[in-house]
Structure formats: C-alpha cells, structure tokens
C-alpha positions as a Python dict, from the first residue, in 0.01 Angstrom:
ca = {
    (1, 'X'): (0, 0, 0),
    (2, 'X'): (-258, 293, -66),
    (3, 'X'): (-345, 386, -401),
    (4, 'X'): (-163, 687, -379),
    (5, 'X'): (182, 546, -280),
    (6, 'X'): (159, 239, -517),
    (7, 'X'): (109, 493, -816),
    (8, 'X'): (406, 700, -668),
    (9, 'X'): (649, 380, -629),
    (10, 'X'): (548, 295, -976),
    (11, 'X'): (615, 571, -1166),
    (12, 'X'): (930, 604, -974),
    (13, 'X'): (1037, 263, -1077),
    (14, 'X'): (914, 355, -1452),
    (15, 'X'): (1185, 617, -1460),
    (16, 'X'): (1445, 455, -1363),
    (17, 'X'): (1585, 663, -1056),
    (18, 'X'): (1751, 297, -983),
    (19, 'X'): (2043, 412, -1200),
    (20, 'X'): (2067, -6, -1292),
    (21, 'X'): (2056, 120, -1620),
    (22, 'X'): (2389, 200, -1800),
    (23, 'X'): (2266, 271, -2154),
    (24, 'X'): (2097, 610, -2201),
    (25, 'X'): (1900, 439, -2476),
    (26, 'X'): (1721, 229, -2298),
    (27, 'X'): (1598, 451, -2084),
    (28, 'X'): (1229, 511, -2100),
    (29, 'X'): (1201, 861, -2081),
    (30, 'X'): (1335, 902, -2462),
    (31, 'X'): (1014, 691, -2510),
    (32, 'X'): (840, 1049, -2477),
    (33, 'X'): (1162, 1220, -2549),
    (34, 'X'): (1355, 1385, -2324),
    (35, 'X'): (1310, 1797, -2261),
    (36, 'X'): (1630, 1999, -2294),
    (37, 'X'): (1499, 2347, -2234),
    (38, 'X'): (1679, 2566, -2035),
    (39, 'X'): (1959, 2271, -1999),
    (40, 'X'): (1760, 2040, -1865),
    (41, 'X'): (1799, 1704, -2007),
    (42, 'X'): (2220, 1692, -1866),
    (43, 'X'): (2029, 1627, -1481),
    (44, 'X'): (1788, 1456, -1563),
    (45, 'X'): (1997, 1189, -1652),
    (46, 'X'): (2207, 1255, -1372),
    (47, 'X'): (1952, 1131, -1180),
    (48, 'X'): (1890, 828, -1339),
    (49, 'X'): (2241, 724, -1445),
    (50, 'X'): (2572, 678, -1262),
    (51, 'X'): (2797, 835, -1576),
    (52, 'X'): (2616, 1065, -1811),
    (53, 'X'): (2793, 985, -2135),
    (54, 'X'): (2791, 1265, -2432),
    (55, 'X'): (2506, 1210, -2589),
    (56, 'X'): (2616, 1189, -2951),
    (57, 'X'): (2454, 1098, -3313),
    (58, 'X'): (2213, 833, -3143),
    (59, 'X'): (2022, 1063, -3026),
    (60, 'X'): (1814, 1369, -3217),
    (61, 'X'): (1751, 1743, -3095),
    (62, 'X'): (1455, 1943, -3218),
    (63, 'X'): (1102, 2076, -3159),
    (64, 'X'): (860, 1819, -3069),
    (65, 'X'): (619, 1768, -2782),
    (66, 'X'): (409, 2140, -2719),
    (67, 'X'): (688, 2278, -2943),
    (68, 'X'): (951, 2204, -2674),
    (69, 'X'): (1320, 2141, -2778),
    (70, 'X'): (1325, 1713, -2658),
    (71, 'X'): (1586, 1467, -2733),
    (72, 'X'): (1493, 1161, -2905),
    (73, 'X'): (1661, 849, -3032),
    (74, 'X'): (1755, 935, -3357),
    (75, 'X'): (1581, 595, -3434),
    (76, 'X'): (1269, 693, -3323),
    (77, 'X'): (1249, 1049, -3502),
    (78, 'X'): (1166, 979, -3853),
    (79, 'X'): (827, 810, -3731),
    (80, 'X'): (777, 1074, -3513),
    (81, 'X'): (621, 1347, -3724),
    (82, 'X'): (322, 1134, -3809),
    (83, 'X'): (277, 1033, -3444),
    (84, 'X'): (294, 1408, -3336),
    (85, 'X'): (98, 1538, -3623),
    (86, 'X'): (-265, 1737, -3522),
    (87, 'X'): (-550, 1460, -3483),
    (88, 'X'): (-767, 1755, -3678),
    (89, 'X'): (-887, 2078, -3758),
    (90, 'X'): (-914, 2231, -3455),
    (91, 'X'): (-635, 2020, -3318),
    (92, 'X'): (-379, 2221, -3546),
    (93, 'X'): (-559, 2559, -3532),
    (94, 'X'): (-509, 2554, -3142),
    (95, 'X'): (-171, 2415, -3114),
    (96, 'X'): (-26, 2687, -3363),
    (97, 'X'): (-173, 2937, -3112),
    (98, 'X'): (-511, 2993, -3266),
    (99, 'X'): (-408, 3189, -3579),
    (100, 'X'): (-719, 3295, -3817),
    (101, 'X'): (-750, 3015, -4039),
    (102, 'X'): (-1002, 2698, -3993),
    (103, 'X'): (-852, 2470, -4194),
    (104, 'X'): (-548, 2402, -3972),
    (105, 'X'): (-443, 2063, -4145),
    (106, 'X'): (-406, 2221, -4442),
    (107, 'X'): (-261, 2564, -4303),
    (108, 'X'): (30, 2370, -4160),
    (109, 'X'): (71, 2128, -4424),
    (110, 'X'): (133, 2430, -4663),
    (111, 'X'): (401, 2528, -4408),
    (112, 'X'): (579, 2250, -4319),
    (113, 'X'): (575, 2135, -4698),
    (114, 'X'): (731, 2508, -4792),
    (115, 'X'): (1002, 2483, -4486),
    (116, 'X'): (1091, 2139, -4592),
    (117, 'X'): (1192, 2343, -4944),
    (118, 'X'): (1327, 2617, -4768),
    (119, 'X'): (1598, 2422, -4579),
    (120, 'X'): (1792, 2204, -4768),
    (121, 'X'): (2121, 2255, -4584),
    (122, 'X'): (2246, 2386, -4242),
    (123, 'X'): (2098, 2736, -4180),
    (124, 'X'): (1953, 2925, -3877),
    (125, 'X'): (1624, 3016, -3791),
    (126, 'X'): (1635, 3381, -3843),
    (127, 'X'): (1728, 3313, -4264),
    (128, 'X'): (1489, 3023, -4230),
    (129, 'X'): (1211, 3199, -4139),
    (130, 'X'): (1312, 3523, -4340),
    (131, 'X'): (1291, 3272, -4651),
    (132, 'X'): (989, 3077, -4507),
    (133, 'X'): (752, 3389, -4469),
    (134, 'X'): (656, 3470, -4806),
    (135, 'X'): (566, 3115, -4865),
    (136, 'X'): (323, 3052, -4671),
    (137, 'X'): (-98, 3214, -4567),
    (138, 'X'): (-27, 3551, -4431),
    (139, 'X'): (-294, 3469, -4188),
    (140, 'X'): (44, 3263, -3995),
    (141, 'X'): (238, 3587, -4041),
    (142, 'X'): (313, 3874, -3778),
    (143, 'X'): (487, 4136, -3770),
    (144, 'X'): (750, 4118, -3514),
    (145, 'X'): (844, 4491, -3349),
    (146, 'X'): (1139, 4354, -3170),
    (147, 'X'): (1290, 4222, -3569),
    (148, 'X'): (1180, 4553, -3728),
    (149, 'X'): (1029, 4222, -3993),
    (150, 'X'): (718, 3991, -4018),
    (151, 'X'): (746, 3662, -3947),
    (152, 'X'): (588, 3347, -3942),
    (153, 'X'): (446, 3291, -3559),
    (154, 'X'): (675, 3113, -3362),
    (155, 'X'): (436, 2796, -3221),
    (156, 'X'): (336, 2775, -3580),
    (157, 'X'): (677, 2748, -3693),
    (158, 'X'): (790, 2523, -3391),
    (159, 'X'): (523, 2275, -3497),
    (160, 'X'): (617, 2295, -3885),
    (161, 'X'): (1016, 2216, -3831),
    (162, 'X'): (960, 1838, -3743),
    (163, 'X'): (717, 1701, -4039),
    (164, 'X'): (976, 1974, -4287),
    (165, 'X'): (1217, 1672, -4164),
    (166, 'X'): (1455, 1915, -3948),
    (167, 'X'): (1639, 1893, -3656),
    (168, 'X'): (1890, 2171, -3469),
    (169, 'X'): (2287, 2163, -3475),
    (170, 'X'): (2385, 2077, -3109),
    (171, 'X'): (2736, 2164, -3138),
    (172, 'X'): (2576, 2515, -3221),
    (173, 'X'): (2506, 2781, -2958),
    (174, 'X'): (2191, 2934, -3159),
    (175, 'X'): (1966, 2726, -3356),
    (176, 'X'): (2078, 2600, -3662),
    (177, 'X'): (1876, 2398, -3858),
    (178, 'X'): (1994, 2028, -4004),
    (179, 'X'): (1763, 1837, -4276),
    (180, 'X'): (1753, 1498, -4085),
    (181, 'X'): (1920, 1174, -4248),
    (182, 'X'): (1592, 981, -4325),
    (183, 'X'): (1372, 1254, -4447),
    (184, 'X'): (1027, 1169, -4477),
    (185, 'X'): (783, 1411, -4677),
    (186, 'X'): (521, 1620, -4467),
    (187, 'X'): (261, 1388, -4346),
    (188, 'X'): (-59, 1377, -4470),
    (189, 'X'): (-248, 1205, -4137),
    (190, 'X'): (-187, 1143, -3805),
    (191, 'X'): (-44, 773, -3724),
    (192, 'X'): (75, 597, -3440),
    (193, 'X'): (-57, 861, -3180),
    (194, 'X'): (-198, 519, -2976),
    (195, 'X'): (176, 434, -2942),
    (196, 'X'): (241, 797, -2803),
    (197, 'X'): (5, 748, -2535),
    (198, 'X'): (121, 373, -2451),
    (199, 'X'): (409, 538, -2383),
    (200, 'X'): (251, 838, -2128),
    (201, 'X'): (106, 548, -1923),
    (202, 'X'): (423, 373, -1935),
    (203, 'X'): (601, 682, -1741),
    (204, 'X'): (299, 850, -1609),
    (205, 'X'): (24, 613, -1553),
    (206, 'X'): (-227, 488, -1447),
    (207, 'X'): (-401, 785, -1592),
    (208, 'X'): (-654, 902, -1817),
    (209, 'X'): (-761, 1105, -2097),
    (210, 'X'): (-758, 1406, -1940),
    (211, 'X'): (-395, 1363, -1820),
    (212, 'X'): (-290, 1238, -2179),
    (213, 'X'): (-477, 1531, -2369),
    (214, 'X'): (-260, 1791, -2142),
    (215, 'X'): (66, 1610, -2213),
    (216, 'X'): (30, 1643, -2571),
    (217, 'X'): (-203, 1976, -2601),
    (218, 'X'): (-438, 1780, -2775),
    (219, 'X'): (-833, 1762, -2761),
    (220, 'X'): (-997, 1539, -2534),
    (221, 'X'): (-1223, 1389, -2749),
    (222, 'X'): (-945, 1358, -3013),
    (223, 'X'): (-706, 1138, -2773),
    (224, 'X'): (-1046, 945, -2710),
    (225, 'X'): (-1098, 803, -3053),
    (226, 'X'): (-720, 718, -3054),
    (227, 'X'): (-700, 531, -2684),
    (228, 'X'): (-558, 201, -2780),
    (229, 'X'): (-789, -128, -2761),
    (230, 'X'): (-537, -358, -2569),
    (231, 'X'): (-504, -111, -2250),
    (232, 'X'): (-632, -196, -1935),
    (233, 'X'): (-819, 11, -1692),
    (234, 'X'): (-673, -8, -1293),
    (235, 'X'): (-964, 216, -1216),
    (236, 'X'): (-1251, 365, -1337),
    (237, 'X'): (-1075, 712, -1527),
    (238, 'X'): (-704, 526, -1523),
    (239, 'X'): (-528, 272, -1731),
    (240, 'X'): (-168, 100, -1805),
    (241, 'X'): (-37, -85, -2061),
    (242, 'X'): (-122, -451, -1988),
    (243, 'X'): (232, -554, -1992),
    (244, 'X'): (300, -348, -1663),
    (245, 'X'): (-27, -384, -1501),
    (246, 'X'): (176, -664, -1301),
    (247, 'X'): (461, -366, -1212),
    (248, 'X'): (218, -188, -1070),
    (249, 'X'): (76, -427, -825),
    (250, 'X'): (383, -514, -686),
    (251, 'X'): (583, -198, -716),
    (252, 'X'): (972, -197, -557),
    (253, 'X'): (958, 69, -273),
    (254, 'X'): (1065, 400, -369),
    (255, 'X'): (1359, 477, -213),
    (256, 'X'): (1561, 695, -329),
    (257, 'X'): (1686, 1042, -268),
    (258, 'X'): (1749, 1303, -645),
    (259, 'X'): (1770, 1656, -743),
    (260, 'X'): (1505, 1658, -988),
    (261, 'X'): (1578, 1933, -1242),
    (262, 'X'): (1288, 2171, -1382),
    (263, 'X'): (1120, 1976, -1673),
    (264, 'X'): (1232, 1664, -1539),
    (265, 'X'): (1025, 1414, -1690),
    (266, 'X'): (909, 1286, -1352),
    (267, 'X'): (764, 1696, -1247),
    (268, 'X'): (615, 1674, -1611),
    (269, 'X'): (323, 1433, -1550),
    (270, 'X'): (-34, 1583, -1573),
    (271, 'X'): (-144, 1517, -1221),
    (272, 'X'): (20, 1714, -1049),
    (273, 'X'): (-227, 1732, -735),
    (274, 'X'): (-134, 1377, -689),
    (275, 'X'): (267, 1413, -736),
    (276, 'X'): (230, 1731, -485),
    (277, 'X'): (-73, 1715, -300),
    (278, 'X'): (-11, 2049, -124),
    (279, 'X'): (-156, 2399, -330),
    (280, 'X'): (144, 2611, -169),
    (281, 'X'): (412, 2341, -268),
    (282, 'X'): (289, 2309, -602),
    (283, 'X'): (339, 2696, -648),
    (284, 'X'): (674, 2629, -597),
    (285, 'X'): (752, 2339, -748),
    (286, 'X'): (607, 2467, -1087),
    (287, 'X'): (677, 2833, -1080),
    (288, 'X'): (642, 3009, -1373),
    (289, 'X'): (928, 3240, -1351),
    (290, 'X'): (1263, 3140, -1180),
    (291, 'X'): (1222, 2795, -1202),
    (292, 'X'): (1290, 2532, -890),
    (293, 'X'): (1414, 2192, -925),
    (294, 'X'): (1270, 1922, -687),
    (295, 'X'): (1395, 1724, -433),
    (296, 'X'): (1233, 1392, -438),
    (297, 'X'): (1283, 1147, -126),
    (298, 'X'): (1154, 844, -153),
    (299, 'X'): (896, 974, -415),
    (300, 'X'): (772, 1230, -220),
    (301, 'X'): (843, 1598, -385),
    (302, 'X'): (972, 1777, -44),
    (303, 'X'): (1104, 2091, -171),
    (304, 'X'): (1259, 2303, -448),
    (305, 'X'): (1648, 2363, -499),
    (306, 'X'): (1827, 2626, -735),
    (307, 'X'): (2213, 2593, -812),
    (308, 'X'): (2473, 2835, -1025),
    (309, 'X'): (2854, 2797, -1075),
    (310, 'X'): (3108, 2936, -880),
    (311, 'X'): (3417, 2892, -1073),
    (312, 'X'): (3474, 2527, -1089),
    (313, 'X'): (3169, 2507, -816),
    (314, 'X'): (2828, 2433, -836),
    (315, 'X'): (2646, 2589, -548),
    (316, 'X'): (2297, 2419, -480),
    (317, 'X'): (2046, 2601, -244),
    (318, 'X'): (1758, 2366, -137),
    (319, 'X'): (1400, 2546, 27),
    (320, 'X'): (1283, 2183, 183),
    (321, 'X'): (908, 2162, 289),
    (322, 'X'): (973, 1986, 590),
    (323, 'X'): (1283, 1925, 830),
    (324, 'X'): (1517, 1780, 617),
    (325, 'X'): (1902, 1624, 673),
    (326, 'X'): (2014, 1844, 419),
    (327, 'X'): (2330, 1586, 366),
    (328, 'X'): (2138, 1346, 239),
    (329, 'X'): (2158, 1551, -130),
    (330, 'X'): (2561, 1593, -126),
    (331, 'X'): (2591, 1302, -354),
    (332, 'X'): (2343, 1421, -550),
    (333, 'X'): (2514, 1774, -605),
    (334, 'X'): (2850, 1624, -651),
    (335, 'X'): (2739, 1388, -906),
    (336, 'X'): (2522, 1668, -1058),
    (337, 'X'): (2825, 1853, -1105),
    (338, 'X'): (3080, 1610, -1226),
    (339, 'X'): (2797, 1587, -1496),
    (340, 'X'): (2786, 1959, -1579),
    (341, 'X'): (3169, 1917, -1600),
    (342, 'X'): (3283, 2117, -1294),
    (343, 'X'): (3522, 1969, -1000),
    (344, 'X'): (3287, 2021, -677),
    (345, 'X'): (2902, 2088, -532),
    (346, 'X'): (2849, 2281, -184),
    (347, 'X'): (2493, 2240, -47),
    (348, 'X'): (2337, 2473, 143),
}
C-alpha cells in the first residue's frame, strides 16, 4: 500500500465511517470535539452511526476550537479551558484577532475573569456582552455600526466564554448562555495542550507541527515546545501516537461510500493537498461561500453535494468529479434524512 493510501485508510478507520460503533461517546471525533456550525454535527454522525440518538446532557455545546461552536462530552469540558488556553503572548493577541494590546494573557484573563462575573445565570449574548463591555480594556472594544453600541470584539469574546465556565442553551434558537455545572475559575496557564494534539494525530495523523499549529491557530514554535515525548515519528515531519502506530501499518481497506457534511471532521484535517490532491477540487470542496459537502468513496473525496427540504423531503444534488453511479449515495440520503427527521431523500 503507498504512503498515500495507507494514511487515507487510516484516518478513515480513525473516524469510524464503520458505523460498528453504537455509542456516540465513544466516538473519537468528540476527542477534538465535534463542529456544529451551520448544523453540522446531526451528519456527521450520520455518517458514522446507524441511529443518531438526541444528543442530550452528556454532551456540552459552546465555543471552543478557533472560536467554533463544537460539541464535547460534557466530561471532557471542564478540563478543557486549560487545554485550549493561549500557549503565550502572542498566542492570545493573534487568536483574539490582533487587537492593540501585547500582553494578551493578561488582556483575556481580565475578560474571561469579568464574563465569568457577568453571567451567573441563563442570559443571551447581546445582555452579556452589553454588561461585559465596560469591564474590560477598551483596547477589546469596538464600536459596532450594525448595534448602533460598542462591543467587545467577537473572536475576543468567543475565546473568553469557555475559561468564564459557559456553555450555550441548545434547546434555544439564539445563544443563550448557561454557567456550566463544574465551574472552574479562569485559568492561569495553559495545561494539557500535549493531550490536544495526541488527539489530532489520533484522527488526523501521521502529521506534523505544521498541520497541528493550523488546527488549533496556534504558533508553530509554541505547539513545538508542547509535542509530547512518547510520540513516534512514521516519517521524517509526521508522527502518531505509539499506541496506533500498529493501526497504521495494517490499516482495514477503506471502503465505504458517505455524504460528508461541510466541517465534517474528516474535510477538517490540515492537509488538505493530501485528502484532495487536485487544486480545482479543493476549490470546491472547501468553498468559502455556499458550502459543499463531500462525497467520500472509499476515502477518496470525489465530489461535492448540497441538499434542502422539500416538505417532508430532503433533496440532495451531488457535482461528482468523475463518472459516478450516482445510486450508490441513496442510502446515504435516506439515512441522512431520517436523521434530520424528515420521511424521504431524492438524489439527483
């Protein structure tokens, strides 16, 4: 097997597209967390699940990895704000979106410590922030034209509302903030990253550095000094956890045919040249506006698909790459809509 395809039939048997799974806590993807932006995280575990139970108080909602709304297992979130928290200066300064300050620790300590105050009950982000904003360095304020008010900028608030101990109200159509159960006061250090990026080579590996540092919108040289000792390198810039170096020697063959949604875990690795090797596919695959999902066969990405409802329908449009028996996905659209509720899929 080529290095290419035993990467590929890896990292498809890391995520689980086997649906042998039954549990969605045990799947590996909450390792990371799970995106649900733009209601993404109901496919995703279509795909890797035959039933797609509710996913109730075991699992957490709120702003975590680049400020993206992920589900977690609520068991996991309480450590989570330490793991996630800036690795430095500069590390905090750029993920709040480069606001005037230098001392970004601090900045966003100051922040997170006032929100945590702020919030001691349910309440939504526009009285949140309307209380937050006179709390905190004006040099994290804005003034927002479309509010007629100033406000605190959003990545920096995004990246306070985990270490104030929030999470959002799912059963809520806006966001609504909830203090979480175990709340933990703001951190003062980073700890535990390592773990974090066990866990990227877990779903996404072999890989490197580089890879990791994108992931998490961290420095290089940061994610360097915090690469765990007991990994071990499959190539010169890659590595894997040693406990699935053996998975990837031997992996199962990839076969298997989804409808990747956008942000599916899988489409959010950091190599993308080597998930889609093709520029003009790639375009497609991650476009900025309108996003595509992907069809994966047999862990090759080889096209894009788009679906809205119809009444009880779900109508799926798939743009293959290549000649493609476009029947081969029916099974995927019909379970993809009995999990979005709705009676019947049409491909086309």
């Amino acid at each position: 097997m080529a290095d290419r395809e035993r990467v590929i039939a890896y990292r498809v048997a890391a995520h689980q597209f086997d649906r042998t799974t039954t549990d969605p806590a045990r799947l590996r993807v909450f390792d990371l967390g799970l995106q649900d932006s733009e209601r993404s995280a109901v496919p995703a575990l279509a795909a890797r699940l035959d039933v797609v139970p509710p996913l109730d108080d075991a699992f957490t909602l709120t702003w975590t990895v680049r400020g993206a709304p992920h589900r977690h297992r609520a068991r996991d979130v309480p450590a989570l704000a330490a793991r996630l928290w800036p690795l430095g200066d500069a590390d905090a300064v750029a993920r709040m979106g480069r606001p005037p300050v230098t001392e970004g620790l601090r900045v966003l300590r100051e922040v997170a410590a006032a929100l945590r105050d702020v919030v001691t009950g349910p309440m939504t982000k526009g009285e949140a922030s309307a209380r937050l904003t006179p709390l905190v360095p004006p040099e994290v304020t804005d003034w927002c034209r479309g509010c007629g008010a100033t406000h605190v900028l959003d990545p920096v608030f995004r990246l306070a509302v985990l270490p104030a101990g929030l999470r959002f109200d799912p059963d809520e159509r806006g966001v609504v903030f909830v203090p979480l159960e175990d709340r933990r006061e703001v951190p003062e250090r980073a700890e535990g990253f390592g773990e974090l990026i066990t866990h990227y080579l877990g779903l996404h590996g072999p890989a490197g550095y580089a890879e990791v540092a994108r992931y998490f919108d961290a420095p290089v040289r940061d994610v360097k000094a915090a690469w765990p000792d007991d990994l071990v390198p499959v190539s010169r810039k890659a590595w894997l956890p040693a406990d699935l170096v053996a998975a990837f020697e031997d992996p199962p063959e990839p076969e298997v045919v989804r409808l990747l949604p956008p942000l599916d875990p899988y489409l959010n690795a950091r190599d993308r040249e080597l998930l889609v090797p093709d520029g003009e596919h790639r375009k497609q695959v991650w476009r900025v506006l309108g996003r595509r999902g992907a069809l994966l066969v047999d862990g090759e990405v080889l096209g894009t698909w788009q679906a809205r409802t119809s009444g009880e329908r779900l109508d799926v449009a798939l743009a293959p790459f290549v000649a493609l028996d476009l029947d081969m996905f029916a099974e995927e659209a019909d379970r993809l809509a009995r999990a979005r509720g709705l009676a019947e899929a049409r491909i086309g």
